[in-house]
C-alpha positions as CSV (number, residue, x, y, z in Angstrom):
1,X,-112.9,-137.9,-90.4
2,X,-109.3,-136.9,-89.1
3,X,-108.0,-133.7,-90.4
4,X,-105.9,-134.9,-93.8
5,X,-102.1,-135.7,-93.9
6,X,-100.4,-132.7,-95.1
7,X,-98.2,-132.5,-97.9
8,X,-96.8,-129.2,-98.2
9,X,-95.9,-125.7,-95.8
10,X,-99.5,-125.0,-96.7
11,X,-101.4,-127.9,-96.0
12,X,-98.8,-128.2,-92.5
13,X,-100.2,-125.1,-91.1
14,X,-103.0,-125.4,-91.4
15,X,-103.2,-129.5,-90.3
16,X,-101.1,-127.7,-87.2
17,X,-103.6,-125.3,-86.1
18,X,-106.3,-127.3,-86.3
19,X,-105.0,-129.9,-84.1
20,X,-103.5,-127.8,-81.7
21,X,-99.5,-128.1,-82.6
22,X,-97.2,-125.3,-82.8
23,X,-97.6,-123.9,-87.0
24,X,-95.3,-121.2,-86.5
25,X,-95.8,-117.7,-88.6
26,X,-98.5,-118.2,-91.4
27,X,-97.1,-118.9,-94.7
28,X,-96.8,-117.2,-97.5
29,X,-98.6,-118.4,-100.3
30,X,-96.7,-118.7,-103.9
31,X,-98.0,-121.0,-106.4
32,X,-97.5,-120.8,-109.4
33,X,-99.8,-123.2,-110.7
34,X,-102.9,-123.0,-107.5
35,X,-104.8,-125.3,-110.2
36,X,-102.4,-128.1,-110.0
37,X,-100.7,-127.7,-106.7
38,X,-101.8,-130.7,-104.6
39,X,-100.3,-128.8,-101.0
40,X,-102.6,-125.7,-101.9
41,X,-105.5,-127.5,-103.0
42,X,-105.5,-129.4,-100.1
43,X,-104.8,-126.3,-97.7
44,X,-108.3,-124.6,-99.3
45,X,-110.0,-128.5,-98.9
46,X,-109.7,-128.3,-95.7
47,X,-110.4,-124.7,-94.7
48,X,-113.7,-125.3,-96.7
49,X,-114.3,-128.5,-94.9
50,X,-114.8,-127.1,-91.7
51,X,-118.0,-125.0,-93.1
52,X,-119.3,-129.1,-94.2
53,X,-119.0,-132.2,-91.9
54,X,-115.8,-130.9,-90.0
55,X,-113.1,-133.4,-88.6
56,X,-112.8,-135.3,-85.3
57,X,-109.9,-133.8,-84.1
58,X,-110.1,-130.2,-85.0
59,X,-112.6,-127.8,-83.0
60,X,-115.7,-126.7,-84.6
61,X,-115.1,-123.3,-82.9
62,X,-112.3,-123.1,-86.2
63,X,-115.2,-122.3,-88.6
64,X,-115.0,-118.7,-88.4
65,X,-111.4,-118.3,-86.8
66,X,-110.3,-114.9,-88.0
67,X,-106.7,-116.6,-88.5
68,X,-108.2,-119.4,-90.6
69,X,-110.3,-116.9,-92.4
70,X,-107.3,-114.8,-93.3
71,X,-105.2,-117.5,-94.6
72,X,-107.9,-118.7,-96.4
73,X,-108.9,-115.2,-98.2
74,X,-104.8,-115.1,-99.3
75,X,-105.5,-118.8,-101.5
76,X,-109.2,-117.7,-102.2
77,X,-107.4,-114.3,-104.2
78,X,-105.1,-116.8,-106.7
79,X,-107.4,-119.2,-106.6
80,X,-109.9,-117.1,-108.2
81,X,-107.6,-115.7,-110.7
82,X,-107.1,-118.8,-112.3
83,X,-109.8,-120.1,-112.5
84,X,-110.8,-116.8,-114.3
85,X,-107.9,-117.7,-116.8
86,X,-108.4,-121.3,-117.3
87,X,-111.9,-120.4,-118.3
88,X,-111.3,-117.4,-120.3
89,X,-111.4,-119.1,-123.9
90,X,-114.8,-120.8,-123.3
91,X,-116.7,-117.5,-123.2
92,X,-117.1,-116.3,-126.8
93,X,-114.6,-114.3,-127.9
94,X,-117.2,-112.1,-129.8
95,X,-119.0,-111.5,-125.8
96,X,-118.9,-107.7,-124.5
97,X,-121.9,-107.7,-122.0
98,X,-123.4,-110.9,-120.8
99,X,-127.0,-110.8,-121.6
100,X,-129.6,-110.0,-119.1
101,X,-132.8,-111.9,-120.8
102,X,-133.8,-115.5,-119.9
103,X,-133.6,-116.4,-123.3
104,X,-130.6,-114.5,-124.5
105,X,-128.5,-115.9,-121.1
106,X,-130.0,-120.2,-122.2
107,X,-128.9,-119.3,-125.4
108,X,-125.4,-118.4,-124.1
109,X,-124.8,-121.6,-121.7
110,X,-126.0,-123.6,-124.2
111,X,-123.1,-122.7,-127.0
112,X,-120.8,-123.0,-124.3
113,X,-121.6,-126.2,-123.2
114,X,-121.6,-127.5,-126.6
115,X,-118.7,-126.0,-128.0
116,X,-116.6,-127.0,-124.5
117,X,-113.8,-129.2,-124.7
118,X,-114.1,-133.1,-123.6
119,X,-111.3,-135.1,-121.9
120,X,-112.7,-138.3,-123.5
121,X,-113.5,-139.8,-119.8
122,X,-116.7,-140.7,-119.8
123,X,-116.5,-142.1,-123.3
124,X,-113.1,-144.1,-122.3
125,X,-114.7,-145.3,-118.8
126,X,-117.7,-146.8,-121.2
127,X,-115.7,-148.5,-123.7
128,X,-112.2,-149.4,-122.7
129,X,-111.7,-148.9,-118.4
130,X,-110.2,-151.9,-116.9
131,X,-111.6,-152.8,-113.0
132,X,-108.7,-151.3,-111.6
133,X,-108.8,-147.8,-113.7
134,X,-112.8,-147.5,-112.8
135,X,-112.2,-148.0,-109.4
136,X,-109.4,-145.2,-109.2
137,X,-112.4,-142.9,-110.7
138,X,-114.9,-143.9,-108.0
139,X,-112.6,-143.0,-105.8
140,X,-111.8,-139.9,-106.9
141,X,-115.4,-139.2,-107.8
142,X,-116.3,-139.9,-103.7
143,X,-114.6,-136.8,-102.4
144,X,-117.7,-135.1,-104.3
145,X,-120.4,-137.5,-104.2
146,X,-120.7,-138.3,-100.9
147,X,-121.7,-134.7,-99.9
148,X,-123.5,-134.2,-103.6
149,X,-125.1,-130.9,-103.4
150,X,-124.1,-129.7,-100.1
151,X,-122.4,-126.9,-101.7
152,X,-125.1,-125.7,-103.9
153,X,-127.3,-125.4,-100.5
154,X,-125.3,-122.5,-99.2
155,X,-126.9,-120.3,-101.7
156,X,-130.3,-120.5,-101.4
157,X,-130.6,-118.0,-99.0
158,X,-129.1,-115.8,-101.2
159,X,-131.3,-115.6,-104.1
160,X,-134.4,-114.1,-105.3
161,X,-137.7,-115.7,-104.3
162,X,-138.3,-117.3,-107.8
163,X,-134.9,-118.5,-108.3
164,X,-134.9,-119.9,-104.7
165,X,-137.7,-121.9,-105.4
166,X,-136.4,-123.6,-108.4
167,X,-132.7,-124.0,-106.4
168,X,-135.1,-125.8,-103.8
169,X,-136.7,-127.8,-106.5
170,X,-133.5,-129.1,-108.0
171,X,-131.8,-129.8,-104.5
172,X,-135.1,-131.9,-103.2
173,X,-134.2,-134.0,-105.8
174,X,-130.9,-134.2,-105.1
175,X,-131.6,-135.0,-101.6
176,X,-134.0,-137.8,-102.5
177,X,-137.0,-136.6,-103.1
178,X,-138.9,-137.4,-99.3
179,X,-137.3,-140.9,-99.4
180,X,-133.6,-141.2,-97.5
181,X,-133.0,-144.3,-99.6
182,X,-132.9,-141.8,-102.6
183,X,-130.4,-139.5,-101.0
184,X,-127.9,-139.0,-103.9
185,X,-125.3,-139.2,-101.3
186,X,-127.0,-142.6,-100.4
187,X,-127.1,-143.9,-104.1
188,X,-123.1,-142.9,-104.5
189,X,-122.3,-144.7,-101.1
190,X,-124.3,-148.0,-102.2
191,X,-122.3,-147.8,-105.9
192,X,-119.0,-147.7,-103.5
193,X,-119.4,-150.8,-101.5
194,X,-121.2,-152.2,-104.3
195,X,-117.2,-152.2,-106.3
196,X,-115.8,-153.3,-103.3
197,X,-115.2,-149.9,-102.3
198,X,-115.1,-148.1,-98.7
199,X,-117.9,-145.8,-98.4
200,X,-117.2,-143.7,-95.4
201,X,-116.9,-140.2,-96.4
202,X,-113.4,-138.7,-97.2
203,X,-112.1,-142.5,-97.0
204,X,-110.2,-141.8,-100.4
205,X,-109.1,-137.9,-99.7
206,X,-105.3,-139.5,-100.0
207,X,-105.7,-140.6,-103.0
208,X,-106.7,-137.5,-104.6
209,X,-104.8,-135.2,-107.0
210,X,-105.0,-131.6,-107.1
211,X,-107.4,-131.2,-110.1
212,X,-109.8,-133.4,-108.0
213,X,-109.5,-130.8,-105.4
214,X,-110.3,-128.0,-107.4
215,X,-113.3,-129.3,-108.4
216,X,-114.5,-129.8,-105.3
217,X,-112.9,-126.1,-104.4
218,X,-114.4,-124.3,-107.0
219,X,-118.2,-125.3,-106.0
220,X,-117.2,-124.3,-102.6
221,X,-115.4,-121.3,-103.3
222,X,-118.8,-119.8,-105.6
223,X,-121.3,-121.3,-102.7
224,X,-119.2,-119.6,-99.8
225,X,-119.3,-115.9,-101.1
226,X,-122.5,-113.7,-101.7
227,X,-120.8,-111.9,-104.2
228,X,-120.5,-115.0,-106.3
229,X,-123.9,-116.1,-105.7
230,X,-124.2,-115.7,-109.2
231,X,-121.4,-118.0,-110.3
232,X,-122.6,-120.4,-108.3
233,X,-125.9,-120.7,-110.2
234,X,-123.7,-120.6,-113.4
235,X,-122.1,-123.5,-112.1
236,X,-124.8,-125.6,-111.2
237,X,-126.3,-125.0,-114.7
238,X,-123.4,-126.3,-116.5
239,X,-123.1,-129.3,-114.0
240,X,-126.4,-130.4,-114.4
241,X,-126.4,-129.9,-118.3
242,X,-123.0,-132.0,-118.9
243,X,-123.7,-134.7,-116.6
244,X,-126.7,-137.1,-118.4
245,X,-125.3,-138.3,-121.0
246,X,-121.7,-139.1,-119.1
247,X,-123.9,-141.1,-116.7
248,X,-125.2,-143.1,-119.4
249,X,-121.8,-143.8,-120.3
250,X,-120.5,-144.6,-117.4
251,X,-123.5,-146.6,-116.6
252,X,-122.8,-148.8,-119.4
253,X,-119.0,-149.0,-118.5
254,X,-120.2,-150.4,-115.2
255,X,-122.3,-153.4,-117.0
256,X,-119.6,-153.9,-119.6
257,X,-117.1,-154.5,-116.3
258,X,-119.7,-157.3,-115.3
259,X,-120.3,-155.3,-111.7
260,X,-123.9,-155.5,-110.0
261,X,-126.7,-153.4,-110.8
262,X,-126.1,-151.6,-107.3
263,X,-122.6,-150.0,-108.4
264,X,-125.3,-148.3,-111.5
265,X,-127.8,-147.3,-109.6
266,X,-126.3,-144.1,-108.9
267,X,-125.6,-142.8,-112.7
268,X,-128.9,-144.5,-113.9
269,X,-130.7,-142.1,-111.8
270,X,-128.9,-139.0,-113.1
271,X,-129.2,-139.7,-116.6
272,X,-133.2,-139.4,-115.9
273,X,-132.6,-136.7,-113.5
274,X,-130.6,-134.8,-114.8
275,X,-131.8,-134.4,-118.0
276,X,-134.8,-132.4,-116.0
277,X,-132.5,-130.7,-113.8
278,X,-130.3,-129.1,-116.8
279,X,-133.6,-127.4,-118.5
280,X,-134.5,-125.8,-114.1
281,X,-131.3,-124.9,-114.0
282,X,-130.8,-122.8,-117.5
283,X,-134.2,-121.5,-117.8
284,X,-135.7,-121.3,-113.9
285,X,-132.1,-120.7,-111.9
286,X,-129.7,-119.1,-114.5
287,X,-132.6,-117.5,-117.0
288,X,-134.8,-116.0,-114.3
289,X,-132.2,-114.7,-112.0
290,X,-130.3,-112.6,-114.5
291,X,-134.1,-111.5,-115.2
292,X,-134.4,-110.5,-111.6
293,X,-130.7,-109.2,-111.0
294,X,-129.2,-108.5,-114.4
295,X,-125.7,-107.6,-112.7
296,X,-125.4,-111.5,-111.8
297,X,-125.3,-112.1,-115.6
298,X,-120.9,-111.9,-115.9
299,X,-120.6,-114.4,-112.7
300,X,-123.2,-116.8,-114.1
301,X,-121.4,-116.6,-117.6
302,X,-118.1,-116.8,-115.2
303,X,-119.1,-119.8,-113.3
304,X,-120.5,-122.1,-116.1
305,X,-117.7,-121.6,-117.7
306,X,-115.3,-122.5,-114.8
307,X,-117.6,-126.1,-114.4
308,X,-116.9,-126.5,-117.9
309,X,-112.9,-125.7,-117.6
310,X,-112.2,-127.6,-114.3
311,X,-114.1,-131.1,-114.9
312,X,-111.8,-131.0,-118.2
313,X,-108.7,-130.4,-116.6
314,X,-109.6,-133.1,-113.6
315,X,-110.6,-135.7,-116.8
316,X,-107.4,-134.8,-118.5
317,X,-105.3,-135.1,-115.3
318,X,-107.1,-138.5,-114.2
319,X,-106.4,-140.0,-118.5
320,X,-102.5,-138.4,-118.0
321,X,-102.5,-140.7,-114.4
322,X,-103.6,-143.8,-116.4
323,X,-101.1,-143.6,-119.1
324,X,-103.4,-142.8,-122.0
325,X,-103.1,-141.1,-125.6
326,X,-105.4,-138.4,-125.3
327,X,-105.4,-138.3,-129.1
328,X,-106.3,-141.7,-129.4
329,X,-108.8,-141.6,-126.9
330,X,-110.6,-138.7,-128.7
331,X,-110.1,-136.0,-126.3
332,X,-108.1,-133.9,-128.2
């Protein structure tokens, strides 16, 4: 993969040192919106990138460039902030110290994940999606799932002995259990071509908005940092336990569109899968870590609830793209 086509001051210097042009002084970095800024989502993509499968043109020598690291800390620090915001109101209100018990922090995630907010995607891929508006979404969806779980690896090594086994747990399935024909990555990859779709990774990076960025930003960001180790458990929790029953859906959207069995493949898996994976990651990852390290319990809280606030915003951005009535499409 080539380093991506900039499209802002942000995204330019850094496409510019990478490749060896002249980026001038290192930009300042004011957005007002980081969540929704396509040049500054991009910029962070591709800093984070270089810590995954890197790019043909730029040197892997780049991955720990004290320059690049810099400039990356200065859209880390608003980054973070709003995603602290934009999650803010899914964290009850009547919350003053996250709990520090298994069962007190399952209880937690739980009401938040069922009292969170849905954009009406899944339901409206399901029922309604025409060819063109599903393949828009596997496009999109590709920036992720052809590196599925590649994030959540970074942070084994920094857990507990207990949690790290259940982390390993989940991930072997992710990565296919023994068998490379079971590789999520695989599955998504074999759901592309079978729509008709390129499969090479980072094929459809153009096409992507900057609430598909962030989504793919915010795992990064959480895996990336020992101190938020702990959001990046809380994360993982909230991924696994909102993603069944949107397979299923979309699963059926896929059958309803007439496409072959192939392009399902991929979400018939999860909704088995992941049904398992979302009762590991509350109870053995999220439950038994706080147990372990109760000062990890305000960044698990913090990053379940940022899972929860981005995916909305991405479906609500990807529904706004199509031309939909949220209201009508149940979202609201």
């Amino acid at each position: 993969m080539k380093t991506p086509r900039p499209c802002g001051p942000l995204s330019t210097w850094v496409s510019l040192t990478l490749t060896g042009g002249d980026p001038g002084e290192m930009p300042e970095v004011t957005s007002h919106d980081p969540l929704l800024d396509l040049d500054f989502q991009l910029a962070l993509w591709t800093l984070y990138e270089l810590h995954y499968s890197g790019f043909d043109d730029a040197d892997d020598a780049w991955e720990w460039d004290p320059t690049l690291l810099t400039f990356r800390a200065s859209l880390e620090k608003p980054f973070e902030e709003a995603l602290r915001t934009l999650s803010a109101p899914l964290v009850p209100a009547t919350l003053s110290v996250a709990p520090t018990t298994s069962d007190a922090m399952v209880e937690l995630l739980m009401s938040m994940i069922d009292g969170a907010p849905s954009s009406g995607l899944a339901q409206h891929v399901q029922r309604r999606a025409d060819l063109e508006q599903f393949t828009h979404f596997m496009r999109l969806r590709s920036i992720y799932h052809l590196k599925e779980s590649d994030p959540q690896t970074f942070v084994v090594a920094r857990l507990p002995g207990d949690v790290k086994v259940a982390v390993s747990e989940l991930q072997y399935d992710e990565f296919g259990a023994g068998r490379p024909e079971m590789l999520h990555q695989t599955l998504f990859a074999e759901a592309l071509e079978a729509c008709g779709l390129d499969a090479t990774y980072g094929a459809y990076l153009p096409d992507a908005d900057a609430s598909t960025l962030a989504v793919n930003n915010t795992m990064s960001l959480f895996a990336l940092h020992r101190r938020l180790r702990g959001a990046s458990i809380g994360h993982l929790a909230a991924f696994e336990a909102t993603s069944s029953v949107p397979c299923r859906r979309i699963a059926g959207g896929i059958r309803r569109l007439g496409l072959p069995d192939a392009a399902a493949a991929y979400y018939d898996e999860h909704v088995e899968a992941d049904a398992v994976h979302e009762q590991l990651a509350l109870r053995d990852i999220c439950g038994r870590a706080v147990t372990l390290e109760p000062a990890l319990a305000p960044d698990v809280v913090f990053g379940a609830a940022a899972c929860l606030a981005v995916d909305h915003l991405s479906g609500l951005q990807l529904m706004r793209a199509w031309g939909l009535d949220l209201d009508a499409e149940g979202a609201a």
